[in-house]
FIBALO-421689 format. One record per residue (C-alpha): y, x, z; residue number from 1; residue in one letter. Coordinates in pm, 1 decimal, padded with zeros to 6 digits. Last residue first. Layout:
N
+----------+----------+----------+-----+---+
|       yy |       xx |       zz |   k | r |
+----------+----------+----------+-----+---+
|        Y |        X |        Z | NUM | A |
...
+----------+----------+----------+-----+---+
END
This chain:
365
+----------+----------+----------+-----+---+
|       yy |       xx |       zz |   k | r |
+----------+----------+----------+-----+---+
|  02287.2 | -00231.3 |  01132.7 | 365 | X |
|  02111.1 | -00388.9 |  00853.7 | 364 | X |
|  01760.2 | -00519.1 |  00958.1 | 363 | X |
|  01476.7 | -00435.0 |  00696.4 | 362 | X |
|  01199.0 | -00628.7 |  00722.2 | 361 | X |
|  00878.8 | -00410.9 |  00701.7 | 360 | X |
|  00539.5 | -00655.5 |  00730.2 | 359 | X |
|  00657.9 | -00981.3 |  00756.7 | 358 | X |
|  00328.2 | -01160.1 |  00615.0 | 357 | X |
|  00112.8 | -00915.0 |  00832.6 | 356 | X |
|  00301.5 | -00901.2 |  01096.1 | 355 | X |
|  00524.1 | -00642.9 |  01309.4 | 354 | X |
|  00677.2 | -00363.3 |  01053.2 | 353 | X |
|  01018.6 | -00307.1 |  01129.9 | 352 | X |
|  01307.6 | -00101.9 |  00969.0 | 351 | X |
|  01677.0 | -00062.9 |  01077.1 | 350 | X |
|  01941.9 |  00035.6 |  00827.5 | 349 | X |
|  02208.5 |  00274.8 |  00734.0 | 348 | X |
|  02102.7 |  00587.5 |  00842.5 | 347 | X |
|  02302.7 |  00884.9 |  01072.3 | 346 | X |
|  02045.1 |  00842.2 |  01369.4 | 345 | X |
|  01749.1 |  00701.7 |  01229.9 | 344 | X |
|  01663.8 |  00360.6 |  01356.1 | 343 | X |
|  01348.7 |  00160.5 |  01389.2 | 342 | X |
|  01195.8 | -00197.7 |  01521.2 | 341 | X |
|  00909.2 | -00267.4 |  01720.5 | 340 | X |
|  00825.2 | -00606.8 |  01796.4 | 339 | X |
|  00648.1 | -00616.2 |  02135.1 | 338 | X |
|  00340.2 | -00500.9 |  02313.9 | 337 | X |
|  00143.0 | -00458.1 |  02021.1 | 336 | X |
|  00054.4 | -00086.3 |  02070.0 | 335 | X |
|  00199.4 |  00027.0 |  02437.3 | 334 | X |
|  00110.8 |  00414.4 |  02441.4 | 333 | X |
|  00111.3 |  00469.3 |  02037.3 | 332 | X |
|  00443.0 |  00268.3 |  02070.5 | 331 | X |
|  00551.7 |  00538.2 |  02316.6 | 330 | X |
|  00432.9 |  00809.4 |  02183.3 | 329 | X |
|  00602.3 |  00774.5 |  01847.7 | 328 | X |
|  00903.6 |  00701.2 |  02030.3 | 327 | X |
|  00904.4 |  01041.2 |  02197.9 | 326 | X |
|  00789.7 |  01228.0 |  01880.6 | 325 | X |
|  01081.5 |  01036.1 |  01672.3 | 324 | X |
|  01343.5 |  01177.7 |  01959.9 | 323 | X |
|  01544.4 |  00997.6 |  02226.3 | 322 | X |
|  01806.4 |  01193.1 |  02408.6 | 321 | X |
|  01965.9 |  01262.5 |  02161.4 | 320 | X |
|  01897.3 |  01091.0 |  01865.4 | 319 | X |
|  01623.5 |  00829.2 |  01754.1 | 318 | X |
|  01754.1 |  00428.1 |  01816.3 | 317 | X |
|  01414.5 |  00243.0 |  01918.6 | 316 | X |
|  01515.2 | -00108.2 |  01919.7 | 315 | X |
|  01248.5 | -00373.2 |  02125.3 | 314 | X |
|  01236.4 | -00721.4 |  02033.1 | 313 | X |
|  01092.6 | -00940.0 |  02267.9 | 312 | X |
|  00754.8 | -01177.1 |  02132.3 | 311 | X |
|  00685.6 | -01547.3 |  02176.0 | 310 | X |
|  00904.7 | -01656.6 |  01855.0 | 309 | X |
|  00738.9 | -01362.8 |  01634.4 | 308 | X |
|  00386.3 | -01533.3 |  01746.8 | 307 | X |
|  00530.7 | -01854.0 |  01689.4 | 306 | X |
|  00667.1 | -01803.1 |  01324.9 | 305 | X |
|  00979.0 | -01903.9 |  01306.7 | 304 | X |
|  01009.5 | -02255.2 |  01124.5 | 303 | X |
|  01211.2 | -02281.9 |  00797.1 | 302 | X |
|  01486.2 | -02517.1 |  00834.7 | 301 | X |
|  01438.5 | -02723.7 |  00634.6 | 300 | X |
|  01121.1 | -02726.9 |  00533.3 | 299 | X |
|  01111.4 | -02619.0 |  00137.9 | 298 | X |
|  01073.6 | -02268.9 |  00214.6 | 297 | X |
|  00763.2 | -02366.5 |  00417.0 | 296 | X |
|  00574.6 | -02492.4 |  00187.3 | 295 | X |
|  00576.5 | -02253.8 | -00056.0 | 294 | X |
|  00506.7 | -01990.2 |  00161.6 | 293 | X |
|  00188.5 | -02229.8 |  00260.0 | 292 | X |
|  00089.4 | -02212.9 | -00088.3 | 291 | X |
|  00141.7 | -01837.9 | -00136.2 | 290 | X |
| -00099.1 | -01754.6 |  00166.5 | 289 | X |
| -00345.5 | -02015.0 |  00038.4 | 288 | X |
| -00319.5 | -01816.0 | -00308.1 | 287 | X |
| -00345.0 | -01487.3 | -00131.7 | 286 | X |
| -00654.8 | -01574.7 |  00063.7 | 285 | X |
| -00827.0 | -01654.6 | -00246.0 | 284 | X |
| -00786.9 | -01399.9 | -00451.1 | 283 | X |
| -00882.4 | -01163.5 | -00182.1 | 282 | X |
| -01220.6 | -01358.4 | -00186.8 | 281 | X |
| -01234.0 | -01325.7 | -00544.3 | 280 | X |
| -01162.5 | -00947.1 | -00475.6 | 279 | X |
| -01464.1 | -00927.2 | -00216.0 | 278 | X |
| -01682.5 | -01108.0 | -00466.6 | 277 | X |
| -01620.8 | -00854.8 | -00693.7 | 276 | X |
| -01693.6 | -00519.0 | -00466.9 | 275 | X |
| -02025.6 | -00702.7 | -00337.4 | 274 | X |
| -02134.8 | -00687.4 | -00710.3 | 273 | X |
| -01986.6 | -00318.9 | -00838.1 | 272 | X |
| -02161.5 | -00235.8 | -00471.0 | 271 | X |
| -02470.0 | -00397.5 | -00553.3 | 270 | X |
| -02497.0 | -00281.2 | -00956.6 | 269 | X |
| -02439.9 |  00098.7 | -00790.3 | 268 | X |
| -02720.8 |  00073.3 | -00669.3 | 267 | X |
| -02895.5 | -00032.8 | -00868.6 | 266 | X |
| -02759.7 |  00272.0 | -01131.3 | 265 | X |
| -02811.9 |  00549.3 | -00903.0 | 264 | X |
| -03133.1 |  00499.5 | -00790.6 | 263 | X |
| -03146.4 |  00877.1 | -00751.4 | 262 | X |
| -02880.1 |  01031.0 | -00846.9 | 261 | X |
| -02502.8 |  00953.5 | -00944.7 | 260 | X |
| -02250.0 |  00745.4 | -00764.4 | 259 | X |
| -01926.9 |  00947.8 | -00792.1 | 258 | X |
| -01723.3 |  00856.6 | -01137.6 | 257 | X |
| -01875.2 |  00510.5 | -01176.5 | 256 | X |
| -01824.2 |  00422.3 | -00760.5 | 255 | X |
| -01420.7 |  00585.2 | -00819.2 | 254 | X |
| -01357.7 |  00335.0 | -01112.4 | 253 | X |
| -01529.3 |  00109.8 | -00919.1 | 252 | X |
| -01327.4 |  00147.1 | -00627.8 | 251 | X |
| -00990.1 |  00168.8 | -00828.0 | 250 | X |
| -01094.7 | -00173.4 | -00976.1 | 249 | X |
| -01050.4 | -00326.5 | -00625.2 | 248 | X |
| -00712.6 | -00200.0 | -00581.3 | 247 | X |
| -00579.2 | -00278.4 | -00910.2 | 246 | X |
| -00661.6 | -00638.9 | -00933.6 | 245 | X |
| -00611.5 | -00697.5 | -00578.1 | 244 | X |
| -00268.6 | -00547.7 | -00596.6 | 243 | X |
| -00163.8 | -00731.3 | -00880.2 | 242 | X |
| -00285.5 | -01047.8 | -00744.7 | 241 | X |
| -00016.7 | -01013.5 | -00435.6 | 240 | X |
| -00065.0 | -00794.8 | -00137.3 | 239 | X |
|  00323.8 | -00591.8 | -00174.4 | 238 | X |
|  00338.1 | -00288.2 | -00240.3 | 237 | X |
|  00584.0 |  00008.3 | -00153.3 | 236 | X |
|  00557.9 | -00133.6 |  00202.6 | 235 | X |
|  00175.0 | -00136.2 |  00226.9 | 234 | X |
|  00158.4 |  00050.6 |  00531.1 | 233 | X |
|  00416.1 |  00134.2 |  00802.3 | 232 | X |
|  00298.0 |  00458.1 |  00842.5 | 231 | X |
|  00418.8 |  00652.7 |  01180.4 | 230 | X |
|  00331.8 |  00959.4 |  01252.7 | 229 | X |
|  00095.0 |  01130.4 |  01535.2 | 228 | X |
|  00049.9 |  01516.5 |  01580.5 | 227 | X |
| -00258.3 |  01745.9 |  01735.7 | 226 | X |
| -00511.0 |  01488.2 |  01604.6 | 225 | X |
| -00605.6 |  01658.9 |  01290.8 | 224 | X |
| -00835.7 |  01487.2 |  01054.1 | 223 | X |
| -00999.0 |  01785.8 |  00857.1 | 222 | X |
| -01078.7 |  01896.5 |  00504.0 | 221 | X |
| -01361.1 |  02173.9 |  00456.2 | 220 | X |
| -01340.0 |  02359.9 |  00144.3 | 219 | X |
| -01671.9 |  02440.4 | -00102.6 | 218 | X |
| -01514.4 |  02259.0 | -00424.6 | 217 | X |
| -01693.4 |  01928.2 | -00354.9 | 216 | X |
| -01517.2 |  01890.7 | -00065.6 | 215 | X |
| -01197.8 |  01909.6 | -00225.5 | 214 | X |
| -01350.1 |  01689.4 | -00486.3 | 213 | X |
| -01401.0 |  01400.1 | -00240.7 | 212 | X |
| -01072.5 |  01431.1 | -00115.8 | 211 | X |
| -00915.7 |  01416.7 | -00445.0 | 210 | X |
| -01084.9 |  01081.4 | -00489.9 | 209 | X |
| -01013.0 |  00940.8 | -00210.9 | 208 | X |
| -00655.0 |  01029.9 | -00261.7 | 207 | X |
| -00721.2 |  00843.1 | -00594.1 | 206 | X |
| -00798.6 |  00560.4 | -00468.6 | 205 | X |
| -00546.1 |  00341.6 | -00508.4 | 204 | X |
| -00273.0 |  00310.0 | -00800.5 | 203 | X |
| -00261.6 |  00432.9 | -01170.1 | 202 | X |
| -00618.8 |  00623.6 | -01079.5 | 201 | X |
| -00733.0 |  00755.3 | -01386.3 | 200 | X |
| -00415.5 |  00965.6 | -01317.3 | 199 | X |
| -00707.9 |  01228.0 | -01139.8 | 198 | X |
| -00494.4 |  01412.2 | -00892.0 | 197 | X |
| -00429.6 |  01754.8 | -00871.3 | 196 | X |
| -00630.7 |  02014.2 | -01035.0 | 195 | X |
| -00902.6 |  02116.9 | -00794.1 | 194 | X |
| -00846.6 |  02446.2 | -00777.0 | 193 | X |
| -00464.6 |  02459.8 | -00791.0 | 192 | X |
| -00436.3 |  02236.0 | -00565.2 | 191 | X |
| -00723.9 |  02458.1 | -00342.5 | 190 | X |
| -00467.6 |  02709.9 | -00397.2 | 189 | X |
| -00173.1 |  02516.9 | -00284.8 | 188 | X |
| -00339.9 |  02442.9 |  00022.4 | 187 | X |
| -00331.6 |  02125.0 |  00104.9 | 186 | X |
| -00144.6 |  01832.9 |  00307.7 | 185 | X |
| -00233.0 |  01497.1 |  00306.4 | 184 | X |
|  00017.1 |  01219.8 |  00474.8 | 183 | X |
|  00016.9 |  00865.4 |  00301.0 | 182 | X |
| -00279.5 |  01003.3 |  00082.8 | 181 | X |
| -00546.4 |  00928.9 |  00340.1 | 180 | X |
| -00804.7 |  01185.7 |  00429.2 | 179 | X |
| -01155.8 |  01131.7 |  00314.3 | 178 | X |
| -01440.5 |  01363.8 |  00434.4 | 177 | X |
| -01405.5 |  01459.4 |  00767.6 | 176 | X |
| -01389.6 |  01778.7 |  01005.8 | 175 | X |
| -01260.1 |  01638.1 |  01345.0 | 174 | X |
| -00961.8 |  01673.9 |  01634.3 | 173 | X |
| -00934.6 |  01478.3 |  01901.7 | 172 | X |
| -00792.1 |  01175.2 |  02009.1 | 171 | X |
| -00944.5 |  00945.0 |  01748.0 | 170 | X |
| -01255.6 |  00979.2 |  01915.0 | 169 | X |
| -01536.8 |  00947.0 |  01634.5 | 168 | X |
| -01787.4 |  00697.3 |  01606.1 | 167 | X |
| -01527.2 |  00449.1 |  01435.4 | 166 | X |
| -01576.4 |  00780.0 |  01099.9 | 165 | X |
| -01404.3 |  00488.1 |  00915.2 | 164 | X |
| -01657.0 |  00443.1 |  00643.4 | 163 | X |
| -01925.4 |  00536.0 |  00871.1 | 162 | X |
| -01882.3 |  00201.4 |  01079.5 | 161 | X |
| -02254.9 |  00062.3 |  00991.0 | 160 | X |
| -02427.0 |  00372.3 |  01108.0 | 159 | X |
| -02205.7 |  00602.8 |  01338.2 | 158 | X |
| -02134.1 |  00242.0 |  01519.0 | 157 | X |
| -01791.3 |  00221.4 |  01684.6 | 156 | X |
| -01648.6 | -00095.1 |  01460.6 | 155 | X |
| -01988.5 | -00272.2 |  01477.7 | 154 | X |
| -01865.1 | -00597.5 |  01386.0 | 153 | X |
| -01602.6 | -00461.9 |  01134.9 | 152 | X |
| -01879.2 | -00189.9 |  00982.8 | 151 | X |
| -02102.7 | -00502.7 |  00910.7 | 150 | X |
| -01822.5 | -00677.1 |  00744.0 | 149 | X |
| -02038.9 | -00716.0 |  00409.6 | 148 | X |
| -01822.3 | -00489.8 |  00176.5 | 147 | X |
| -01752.4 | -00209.9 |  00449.1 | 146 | X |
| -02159.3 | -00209.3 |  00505.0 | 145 | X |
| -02183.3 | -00127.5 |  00128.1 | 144 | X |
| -01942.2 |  00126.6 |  00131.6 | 143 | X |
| -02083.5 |  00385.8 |  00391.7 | 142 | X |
| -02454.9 |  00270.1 |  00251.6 | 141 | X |
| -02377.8 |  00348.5 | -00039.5 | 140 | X |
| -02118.1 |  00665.4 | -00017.7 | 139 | X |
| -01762.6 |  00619.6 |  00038.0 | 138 | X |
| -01741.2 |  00925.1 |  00207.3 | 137 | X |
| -01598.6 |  00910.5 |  00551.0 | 136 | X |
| -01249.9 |  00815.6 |  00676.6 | 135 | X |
| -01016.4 |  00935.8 |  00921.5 | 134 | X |
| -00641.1 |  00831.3 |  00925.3 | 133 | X |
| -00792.7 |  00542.6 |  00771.3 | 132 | X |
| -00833.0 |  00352.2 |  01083.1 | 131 | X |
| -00430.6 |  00301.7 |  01166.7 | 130 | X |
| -00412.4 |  00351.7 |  01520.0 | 129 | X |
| -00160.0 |  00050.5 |  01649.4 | 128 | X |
|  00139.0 |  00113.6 |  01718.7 | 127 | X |
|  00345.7 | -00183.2 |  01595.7 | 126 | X |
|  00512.9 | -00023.7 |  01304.2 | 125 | X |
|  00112.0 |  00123.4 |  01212.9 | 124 | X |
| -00031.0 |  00423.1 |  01347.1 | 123 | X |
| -00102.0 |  00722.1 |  01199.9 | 122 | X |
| -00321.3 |  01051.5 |  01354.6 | 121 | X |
| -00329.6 |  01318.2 |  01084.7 | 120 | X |
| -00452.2 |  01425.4 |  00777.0 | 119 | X |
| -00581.3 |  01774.9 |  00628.3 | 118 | X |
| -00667.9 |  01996.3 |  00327.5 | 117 | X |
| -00892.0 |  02296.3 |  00260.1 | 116 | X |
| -00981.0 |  02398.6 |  00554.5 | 115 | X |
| -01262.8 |  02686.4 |  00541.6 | 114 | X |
| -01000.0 |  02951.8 |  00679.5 | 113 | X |
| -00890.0 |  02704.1 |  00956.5 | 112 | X |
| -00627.1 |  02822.1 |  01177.0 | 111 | X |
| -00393.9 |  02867.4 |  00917.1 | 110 | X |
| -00458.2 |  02496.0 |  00865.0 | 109 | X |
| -00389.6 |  02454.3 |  01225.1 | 108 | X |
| -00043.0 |  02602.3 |  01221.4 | 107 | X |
|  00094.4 |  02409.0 |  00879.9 | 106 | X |
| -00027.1 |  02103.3 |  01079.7 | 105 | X |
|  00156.6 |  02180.1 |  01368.6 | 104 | X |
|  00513.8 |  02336.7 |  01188.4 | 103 | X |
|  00489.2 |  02019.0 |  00988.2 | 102 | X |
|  00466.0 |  01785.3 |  01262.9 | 101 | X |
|  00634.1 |  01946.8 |  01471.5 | 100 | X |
|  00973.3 |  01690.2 |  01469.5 |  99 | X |
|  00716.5 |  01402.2 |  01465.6 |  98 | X |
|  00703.9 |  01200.3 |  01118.5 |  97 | X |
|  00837.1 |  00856.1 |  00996.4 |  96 | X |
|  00637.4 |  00723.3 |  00705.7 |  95 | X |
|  00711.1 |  00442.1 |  00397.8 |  94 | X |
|  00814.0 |  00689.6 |  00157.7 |  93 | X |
|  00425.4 |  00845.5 |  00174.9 |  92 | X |
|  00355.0 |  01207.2 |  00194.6 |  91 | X |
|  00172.3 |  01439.4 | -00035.2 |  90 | X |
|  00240.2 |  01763.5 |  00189.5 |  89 | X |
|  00166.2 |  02113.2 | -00030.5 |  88 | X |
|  00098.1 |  02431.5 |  00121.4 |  87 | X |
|  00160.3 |  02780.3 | -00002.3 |  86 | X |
|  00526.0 |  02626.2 | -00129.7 |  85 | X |
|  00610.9 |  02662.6 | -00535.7 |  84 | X |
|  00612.2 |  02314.4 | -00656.5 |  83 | X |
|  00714.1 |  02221.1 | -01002.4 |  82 | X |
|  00392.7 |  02117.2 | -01173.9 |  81 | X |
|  00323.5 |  01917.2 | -00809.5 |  80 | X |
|  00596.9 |  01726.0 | -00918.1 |  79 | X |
|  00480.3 |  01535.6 | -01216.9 |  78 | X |
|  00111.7 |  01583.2 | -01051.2 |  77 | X |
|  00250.7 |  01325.7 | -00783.0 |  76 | X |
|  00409.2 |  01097.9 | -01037.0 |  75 | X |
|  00021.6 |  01084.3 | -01269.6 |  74 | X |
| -00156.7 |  00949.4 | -00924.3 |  73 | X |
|  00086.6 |  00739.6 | -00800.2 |  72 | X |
|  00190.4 |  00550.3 | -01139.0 |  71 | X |
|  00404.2 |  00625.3 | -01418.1 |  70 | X |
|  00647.4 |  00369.7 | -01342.6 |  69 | X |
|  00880.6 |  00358.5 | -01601.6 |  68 | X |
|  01207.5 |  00555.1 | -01651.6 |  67 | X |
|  01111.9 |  00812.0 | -01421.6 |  66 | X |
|  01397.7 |  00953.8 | -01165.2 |  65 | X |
|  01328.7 |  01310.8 | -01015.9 |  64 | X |
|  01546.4 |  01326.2 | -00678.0 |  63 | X |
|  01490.8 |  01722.7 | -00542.4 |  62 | X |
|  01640.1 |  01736.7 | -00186.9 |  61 | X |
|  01921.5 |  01922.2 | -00057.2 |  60 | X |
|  02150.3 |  01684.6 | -00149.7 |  59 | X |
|  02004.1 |  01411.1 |  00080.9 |  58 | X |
|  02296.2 |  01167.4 |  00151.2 |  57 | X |
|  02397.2 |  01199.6 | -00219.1 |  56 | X |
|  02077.6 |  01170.7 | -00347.3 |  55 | X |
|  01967.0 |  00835.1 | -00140.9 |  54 | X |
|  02185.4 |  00539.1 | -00260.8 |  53 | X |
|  02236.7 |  00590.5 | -00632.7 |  52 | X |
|  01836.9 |  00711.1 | -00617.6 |  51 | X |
|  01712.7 |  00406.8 | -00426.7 |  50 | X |
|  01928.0 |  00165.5 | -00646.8 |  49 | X |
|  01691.8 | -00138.0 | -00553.2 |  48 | X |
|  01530.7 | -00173.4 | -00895.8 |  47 | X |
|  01291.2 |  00182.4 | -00876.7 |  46 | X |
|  01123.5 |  00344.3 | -01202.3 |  45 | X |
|  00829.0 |  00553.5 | -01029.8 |  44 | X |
|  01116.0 |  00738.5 | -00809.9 |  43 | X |
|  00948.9 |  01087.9 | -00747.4 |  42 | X |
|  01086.2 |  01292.7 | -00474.2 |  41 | X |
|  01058.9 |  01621.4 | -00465.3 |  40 | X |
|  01098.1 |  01862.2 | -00089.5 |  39 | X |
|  01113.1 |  02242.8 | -00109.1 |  38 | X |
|  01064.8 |  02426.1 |  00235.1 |  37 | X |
|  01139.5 |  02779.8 |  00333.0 |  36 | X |
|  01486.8 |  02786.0 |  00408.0 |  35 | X |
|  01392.7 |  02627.9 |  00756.3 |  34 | X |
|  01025.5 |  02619.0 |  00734.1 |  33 | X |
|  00901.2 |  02884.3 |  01045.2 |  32 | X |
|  01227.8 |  02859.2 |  01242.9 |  31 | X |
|  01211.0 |  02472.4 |  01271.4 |  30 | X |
|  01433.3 |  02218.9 |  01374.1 |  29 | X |
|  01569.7 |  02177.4 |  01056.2 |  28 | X |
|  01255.5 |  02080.0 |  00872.7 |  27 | X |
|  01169.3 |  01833.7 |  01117.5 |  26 | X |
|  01499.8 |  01736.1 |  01108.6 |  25 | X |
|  01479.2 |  01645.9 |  00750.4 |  24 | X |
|  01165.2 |  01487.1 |  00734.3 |  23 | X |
|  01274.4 |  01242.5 |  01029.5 |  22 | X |
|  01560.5 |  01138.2 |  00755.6 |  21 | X |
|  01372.3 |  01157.0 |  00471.0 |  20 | X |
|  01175.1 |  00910.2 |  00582.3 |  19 | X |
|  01416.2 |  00694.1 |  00748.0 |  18 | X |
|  01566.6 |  00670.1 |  00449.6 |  17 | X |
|  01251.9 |  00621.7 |  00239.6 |  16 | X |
|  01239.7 |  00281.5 |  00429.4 |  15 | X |
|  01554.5 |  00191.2 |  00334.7 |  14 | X |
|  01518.5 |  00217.8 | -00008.3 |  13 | X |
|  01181.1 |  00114.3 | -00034.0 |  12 | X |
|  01159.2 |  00019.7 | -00408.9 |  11 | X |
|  00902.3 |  00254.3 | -00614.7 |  10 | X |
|  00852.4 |  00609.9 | -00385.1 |   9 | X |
|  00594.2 |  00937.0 | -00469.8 |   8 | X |
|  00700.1 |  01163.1 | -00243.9 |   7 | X |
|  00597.0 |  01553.5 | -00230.7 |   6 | X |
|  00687.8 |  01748.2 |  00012.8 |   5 | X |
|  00621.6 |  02198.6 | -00083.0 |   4 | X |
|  00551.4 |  02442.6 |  00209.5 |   3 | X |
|  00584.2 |  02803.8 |  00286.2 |   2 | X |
|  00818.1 |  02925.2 | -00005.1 |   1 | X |
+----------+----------+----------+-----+---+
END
């Protein structure tokens, strides 16, 4: 077996469709995996009858249903246990890849005796270059000038913008430190090295965390530019207080675990410090964001937003002659242009992801 998928999904049902949908031909279409790829997918205790709906379309695939939600970190070890393939993909539900993906980034990892893992170029629904695709460590002065904005005013500065790697092109190719767990593939013997991830982490930063101890076991991991997906981001979540709670308490967790040396413990009082006030901050923009909600959905009837109002529609359909690497490209090519919304030939629903506080509708057909 050449490669193992692993997807860790909790209510997306449509979304995972198209997922598994652009997975599948990407499979299909090539020499290398075809018969030579397993693909599990988790369901952390889903309410929108993602399994009912999904299996039978996808019998090929491996559906594992938990009774409770055990968690990103803890569901992708649950099927790691089981996978056989010489490289493992920890992919996202909420994703749409290239045909070649696979066969690309399966290629340049063979390319790459010191790789131990790698990421690729995502953007967003809209087409926008998601930063994360390439990160830095998280170290202190990496994380501090993410907590005070510094890295957001100087967003191409090696020095304040380190976090993000904003020095580097995002056109070519790079060794980095942190690669985001919405598409990381490994070697199944640095998996095996490593052990997996650490189910400290119930939610949020534990791909950082694996990462960092991929690099600390003497392998090399990479942000590879030769293929571009799409990551809608956020849509197994949504940004309520849960989130913030979780989220921020997955960077101390990972601050405690990492942040040792010299000076170690000031320092690491400033970022615990800076890392609180950003999550009362969060707090804060949540509950205005709730209040005006409120208001709204007692106007009748409820405004459209004027940016949507302002902004044509545009419906990729893939199949022939359109394919996902051809739309891809072309929302990479015109980010923000319009609303961008997505359909899988042979699936049952169209996905979006345009605004922050409409982030991935779902259209029926």
């Amino acid at each position: 077996m050449i490669l193992s998928v692993v997807i860790v999904s909790y209510n997306v049902k449509f979304f995972l469709e198209q997922c598994l949908s652009s997975l599948k031909k990407a499979v299909e279409g090539s020499s290398l995996l075809l018969n030579q790829t397993e693909v599990y997918i988790v369901d952390n205790a889903s309410v929108d009858g993602s399994l009912d709906f999904l299996t039978p379309l996808f019998p090929a695939f491996h559906f594992i249903q938990n009774k409770e939600n055990k968690g990103f970190a803890a569901a992708n070890n649950q099927a790691l246990s089981l996978c056989c393939g010489e490289f493992i993909l920890f992919l996202n539900p909420d994703t749409i890849l290239a045909e070649d993906t696979l066969e690309n980034c399966i290629s340049f990892l063979r390319s790459r005796p010191d790789a131990g893992a790698l990421g690729v170029h995502m953007v967003d629904g809209a087409g926008r270059f998601l930063r994360e695709s390439k990160r830095g460590f998280p170290g202190f002065g990496a994380s501090f000038s993410k907590m005070t904005g510094l890295a957001r005013l100087f967003p191409r500065s090696k020095i304040f913008s380190s976090y993000y790697l904003g020095h580097l092109d995002e056109r070519l190719s790079h060794p980095v430190d942190i690669i985001s767990g919405a598409f990381l593939m490994a070697r199944r013997t640095v998996m095996d090295k490593t052990g997996g991830f650490d189910e400290q982490f119930f939610m949020y930063g534990e791909d950082i965390d694996l990462s960092y101890r991929i690099h600390q076991a003497g392998f090399q991991n990479y942000y590879f530019a030769g293929s571009c997906i799409i990551h809608f981001k956020g849509e197994s979540t949504r940004k309520d207080f849960q989130y913030v709670t979780r989220f921020y308490t997955a960077m101390i967790l990972f601050m405690k675990k990492h942040f040792k040396g010299f000076g170690a413990p000031i320092r690491l009082l400033l970022l615990c410090t800076a890392v609180r006030l950003h999550q009362l901050l969060a707090y804060f923009v949540i509950s205005m964001r709730q209040k005006k909600g409120t208001e709204q959905a007692a106007s009748e009837p409820p405004p459209v937003p004027a940016e949507r109002a302002k902004i044509k529609e545009v419906l990729f359909r893939e199949g022939a002659p359109l394919s996902w690497k051809q739309i891809i490209q072309e929302i990479s090519d015109h980010p923000g242009e319009a609303i961008y919304l997505f359909h899988g030939s042979g699936t049952h629903a169209t996905v979006s992801s345009f605004a922050s506080d409409l982030q991935g509708e779902v259209f029926d057909k």
